[in-house]
N, C-alpha and C positions, 0 to 999 in steps of 0.2 A: 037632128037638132043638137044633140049631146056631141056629135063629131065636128059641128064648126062652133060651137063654143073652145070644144078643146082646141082647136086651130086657131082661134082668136087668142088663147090665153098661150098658147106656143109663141105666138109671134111678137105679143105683146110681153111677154119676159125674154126674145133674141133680140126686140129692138131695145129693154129696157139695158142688156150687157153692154149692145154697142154703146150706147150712149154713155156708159158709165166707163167705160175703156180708156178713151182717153183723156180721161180724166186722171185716173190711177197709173196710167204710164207716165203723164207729168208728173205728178207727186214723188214717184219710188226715183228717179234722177237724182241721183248726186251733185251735190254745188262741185264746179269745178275751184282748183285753188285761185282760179283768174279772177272769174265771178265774185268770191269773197274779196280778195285784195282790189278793188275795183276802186274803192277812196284813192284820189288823184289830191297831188296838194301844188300851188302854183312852184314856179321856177326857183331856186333858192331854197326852198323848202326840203324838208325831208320828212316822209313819212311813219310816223309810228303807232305801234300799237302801247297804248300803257294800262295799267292798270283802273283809267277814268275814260278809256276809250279809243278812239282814231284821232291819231293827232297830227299835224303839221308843225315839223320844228324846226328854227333856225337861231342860228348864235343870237344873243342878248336879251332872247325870251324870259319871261320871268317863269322858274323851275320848283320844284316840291323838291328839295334836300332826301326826304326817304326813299324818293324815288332813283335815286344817280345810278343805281344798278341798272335802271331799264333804261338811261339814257345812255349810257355805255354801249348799250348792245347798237347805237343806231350812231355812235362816235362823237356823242357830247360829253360835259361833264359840269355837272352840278356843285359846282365847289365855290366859285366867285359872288363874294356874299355884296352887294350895294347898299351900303348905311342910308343913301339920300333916300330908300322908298323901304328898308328895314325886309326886305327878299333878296334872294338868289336869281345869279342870272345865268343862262347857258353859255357855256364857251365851248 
């Protein structure tokens, strides 16, 4: 009786690993760098990352002045200031 208990508790801890398996091999996977850059922005757009997040940018947007260094990095620039609405717009 004691030998198929311990047969019972054998197989029921090699089935409890498989089932836990691949689970733990999803998990330890690395994001590739595709997977992260994966935010698409429509045609005319340009893609950024800034400091409030994923962004879509295109000339005449209304811009954050402390930011023009991160718009720089993506060939905007933050400098055209429009008095009719008292912001900044992308050029």
């Amino acid at each position: 009786m004691r030998s198929a208990r311990s047969r019972a508790a054998v197989v029921l801890a090699a089935l409890s690993l498989v089932a836990a398996a691949p689970a733990a091999s999803v998990q330890a996977e690395p994001q590739s760098p595709q997977a992260v850059a994966a935010h698409r922005c429509s045609s005319g757009y340009t893609h950024a990352v800034l400091p409030n997040g994923h962004k879509c940018l295109r000339r005449g947007q209304f811009c954050r002045r402390r930011w023009d260094r991160y718009y720089h990095r993506y060939g905007f620039h933050c400098h055209r200031y429009d008095p009719r609405v008292d912001r900044y717009r992308l050029t």
